[in-house]
C-alpha positions, 0 to 999 in steps of 0.5 A, spaced: 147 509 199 150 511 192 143 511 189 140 515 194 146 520 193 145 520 186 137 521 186 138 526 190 143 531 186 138 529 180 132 532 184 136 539 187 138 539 180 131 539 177 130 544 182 135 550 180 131 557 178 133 560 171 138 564 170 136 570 173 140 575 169 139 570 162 131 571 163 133 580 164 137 579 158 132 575 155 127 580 156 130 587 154 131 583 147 124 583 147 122 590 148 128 592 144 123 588 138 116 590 141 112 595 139 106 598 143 101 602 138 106 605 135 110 606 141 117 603 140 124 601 144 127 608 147 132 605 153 132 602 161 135 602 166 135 594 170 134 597 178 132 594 185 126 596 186 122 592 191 123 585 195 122 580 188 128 575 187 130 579 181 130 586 179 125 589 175 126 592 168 124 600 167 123 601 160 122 608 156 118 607 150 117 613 143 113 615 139 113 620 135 109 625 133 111 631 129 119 634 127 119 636 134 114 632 140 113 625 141 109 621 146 112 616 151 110 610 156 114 608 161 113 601 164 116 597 170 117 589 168 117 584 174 118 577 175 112 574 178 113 566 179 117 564 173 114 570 168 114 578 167 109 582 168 107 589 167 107 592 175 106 600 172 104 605 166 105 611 165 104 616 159 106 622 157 104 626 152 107 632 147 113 633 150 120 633 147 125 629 150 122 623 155 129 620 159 132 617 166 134 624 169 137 619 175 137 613 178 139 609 186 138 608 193 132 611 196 132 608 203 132 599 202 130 600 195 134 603 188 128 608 184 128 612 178 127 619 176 124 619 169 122 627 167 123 632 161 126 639 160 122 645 156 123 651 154 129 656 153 130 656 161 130 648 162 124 648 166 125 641 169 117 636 169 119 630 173 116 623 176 119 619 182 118 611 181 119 606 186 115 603 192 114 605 198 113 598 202 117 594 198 112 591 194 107 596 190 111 600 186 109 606 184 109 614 182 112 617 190 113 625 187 111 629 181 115 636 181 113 640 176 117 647 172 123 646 176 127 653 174 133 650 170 131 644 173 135 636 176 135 632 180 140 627 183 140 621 188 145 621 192 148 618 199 141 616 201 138 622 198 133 625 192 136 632 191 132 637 186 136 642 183 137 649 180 142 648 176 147 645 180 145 649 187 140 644 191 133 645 192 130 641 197 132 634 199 128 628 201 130 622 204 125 616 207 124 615 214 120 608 217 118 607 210 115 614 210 118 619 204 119 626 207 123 632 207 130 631 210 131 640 211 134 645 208 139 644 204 147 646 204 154 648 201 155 640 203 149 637 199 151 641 193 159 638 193 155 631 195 150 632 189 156 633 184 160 628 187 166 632 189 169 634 183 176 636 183 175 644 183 169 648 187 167 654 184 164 657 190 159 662 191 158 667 198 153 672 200 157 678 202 153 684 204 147 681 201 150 680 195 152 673 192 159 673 190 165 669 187 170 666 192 175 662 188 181 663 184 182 666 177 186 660 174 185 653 174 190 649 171 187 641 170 187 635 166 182 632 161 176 628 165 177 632 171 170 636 174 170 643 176 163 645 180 160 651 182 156 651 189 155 654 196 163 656 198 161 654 205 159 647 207 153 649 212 150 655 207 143 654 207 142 661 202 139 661 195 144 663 189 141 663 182 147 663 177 149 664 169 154 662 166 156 661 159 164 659 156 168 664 151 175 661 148 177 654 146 171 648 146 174 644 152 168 641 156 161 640 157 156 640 163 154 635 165 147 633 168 148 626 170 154 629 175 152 635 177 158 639 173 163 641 169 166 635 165 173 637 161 173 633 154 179 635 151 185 639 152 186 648 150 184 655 154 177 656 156 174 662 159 168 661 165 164 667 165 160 666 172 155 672 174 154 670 181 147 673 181 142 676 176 145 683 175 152 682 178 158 682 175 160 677 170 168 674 172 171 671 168 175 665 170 180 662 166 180 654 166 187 650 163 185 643 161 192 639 160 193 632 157 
């Protein structure tokens, strides 16, 4: 009995897969060192993205061409019986700064928004990658020269963006990806996580307008967000701001928000609309 016990733990011994996080890690440090016809190691992101035991590998790769474009190639790397493969391929050509605008769950599957930004309007070109069924992955959405464009996946929902004023949303529904309706002051807190202060914007007589306090008192790592005031307006606001005073904090594309870096006085000067007139908010950011 003792000998068939030990055989048997030497057999399931044999049998135990390979590390699939050693094998990950394994493989980015290869593409770290790999080049592909002048294409080199630019970033990744590890994602979730159909039904194999371990997750695949989205990598960014750059080549440049002159002072100010490059070319890229976006790859997703799979495992398929003990070996990577690579399970698509797309190139960009001529533009300026390729990168991972978001990334998450879309229905059973994590997926990626790759894109660039262009022009003194930030023009947002962007391309969402995952599968569909959970076996091929590939290009599900291309959006094309979104007006100071992002894009954000959140709460089971991909929302694409005017500066932090939501767009459209889309969701899927029986492994279909669709439209999920209008969007509303609650998709826009939703887009930018709930951040500590709401700067929030009406339509009052058919003119947008700023419903907030003129001073806020914060501390260095809170997020102040500008949307829709009410959780079920579905209106249209297109909005400028720009800062005046003491440098404190920065946008931030990833959060849909303002991001407080150090402490000092800042002064927002949001114009609600296009022609409206600018107000002037006074943010405190403290220790």
């Amino acid at each position: 009995m003792k000998k068939i016990g030990l055989t048997l733990l030497a057999l399931s011994l044999c049998t135990v897969p390979v590390d699939a996080s050693s094998s990950t890690d394994k493989k980015v440090s290869q593409l770290k060192k790999e080049s592909i016809q002048g294409h080199t190691y630019l970033m990744h992101q590890t994602l979730q993205m159909n039904q194999s035991s371990s997750k695949e590998i989205v990598s960014i790769f750059k080549k440049k061409r002159d002072s100010f474009f490059n070319d890229y190639i976006i790859r997703i790397h799979e495992q398929k019986n003990g070996k990577w493969t690579d399970s698509y391929k797309k190139i960009i050509k001529e533009q300026y700064d390729v990168k991972f605008i978001t990334t998450g769950l879309l229905g059973t599957y994590d997926h990626a928004v790759v894109g660039y930004r262009s022009g003194s309007r930030n023009f947002l070109n962007a391309y969402l990658i995952g599968s569909t069924d959970g076996k091929t992955v590939r290009t599900v959405q291309t959006k094309e020269g979104l007006l100071m464009g992002n894009a954000k996946i959140a709460k089971g929902h991909l929302y694409y963006l005017n500066r932090s004023i939501t767009l459209s949303k889309y969701t899927y529904q029986k492994n279909k990806f669709i439209s999920a309706g209008k969007t509303t002051g609650q998709d826009d807190r939703i887009a930018a996580e709930q951040p500590k202060v709401w700067l929030g914007l009406e339509q009052q007589s058919g003119k947008a307008r700023y419903v907030g306090k003129q001073i806020y008192t914060v501390h260095v790592g809170d997020r102040i967000g500008i949307g829709r005031n009410l959780l079920t307006d579905t209106k249209d606001y297109e909005y400028s701001l720009h800062s005046k005073g003491y440098y404190t904090m920065d946008w931030d594309f990833s959060t849909v928000s303002l991001l407080t870096k150090q402490p000092g006085t800042t002064y927002l000067v949001l114009s609600p609309s296009s022609g409206a007139k600018p107000v002037d908010i006074k943010i405190i950011v403290k220790k």
